[in-house]
N, C-alpha and C positions, 0 to 999 in steps of 0.2 A: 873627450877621448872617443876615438872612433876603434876600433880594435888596436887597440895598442897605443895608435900615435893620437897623438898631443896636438891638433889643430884649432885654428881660429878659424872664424867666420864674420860675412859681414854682407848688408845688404844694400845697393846704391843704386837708387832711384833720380831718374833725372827727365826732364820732356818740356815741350815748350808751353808759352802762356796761347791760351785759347786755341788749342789742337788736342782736344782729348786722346786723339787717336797716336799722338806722336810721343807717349811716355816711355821711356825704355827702362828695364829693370834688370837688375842682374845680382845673381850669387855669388860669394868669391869664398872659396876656400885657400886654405893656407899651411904649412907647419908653422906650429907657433913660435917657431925662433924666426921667423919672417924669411924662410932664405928657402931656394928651391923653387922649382916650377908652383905658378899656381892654378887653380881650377877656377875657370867659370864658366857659369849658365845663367841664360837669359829666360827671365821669368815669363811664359807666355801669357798673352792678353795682359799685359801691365796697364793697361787703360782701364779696365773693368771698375764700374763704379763701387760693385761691394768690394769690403775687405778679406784679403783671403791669408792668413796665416801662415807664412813662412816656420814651421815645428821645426822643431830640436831632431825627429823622427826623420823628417825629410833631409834636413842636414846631413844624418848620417845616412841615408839610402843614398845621397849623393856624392858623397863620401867614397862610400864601398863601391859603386859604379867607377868612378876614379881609379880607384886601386887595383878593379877586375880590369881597367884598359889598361893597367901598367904606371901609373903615375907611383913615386917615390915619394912622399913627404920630406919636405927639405933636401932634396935633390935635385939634379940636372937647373935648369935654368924654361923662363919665360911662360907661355900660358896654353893650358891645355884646355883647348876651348872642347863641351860637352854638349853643343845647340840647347833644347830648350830641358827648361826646369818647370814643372808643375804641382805647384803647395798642394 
């Protein structure tokens, strides 16, 4: 729950074999009835060898970033792209 509404989250990682540098990462926010524009950001330096913590915290700061450009949860249609996200 992010001020009020009801969202899901998820995080999908993908890059190819022996290109460290070619990982890509990204956030996807959601209403949890699945329906509505959705939110994503791409997680910068998704290559980086340490682990860096995608929080609950940041979820919601990315969230309300969302909501302050106008995004509806379970509204309108297709993806409201935010460029980068930083755990």
């Amino acid at each position: 729950m992010v001020d009020g509404h009801e969202l899901l989250w998820w995080v999908r990682r993908r890059g190819l074999r022996n290109c460290q540098h070619c990982d890509e990462c990204t956030v996807t926010l959601a209403h949890a009835s699945r329906t509505g524009t959705i939110v994503q950001a791409h997680v910068e330096e998704a290559w980086r060898a340490e682990v860096v913590p995608i929080a609950p915290s940041r979820i919601a700061a990315l969230a309300r970033e969302a909501l302050a450009r106008g995004w509806v949860p379970g509204e309108g249609a297709g993806v409201l792209a935010l460029g980068m996200f930083s755990p």
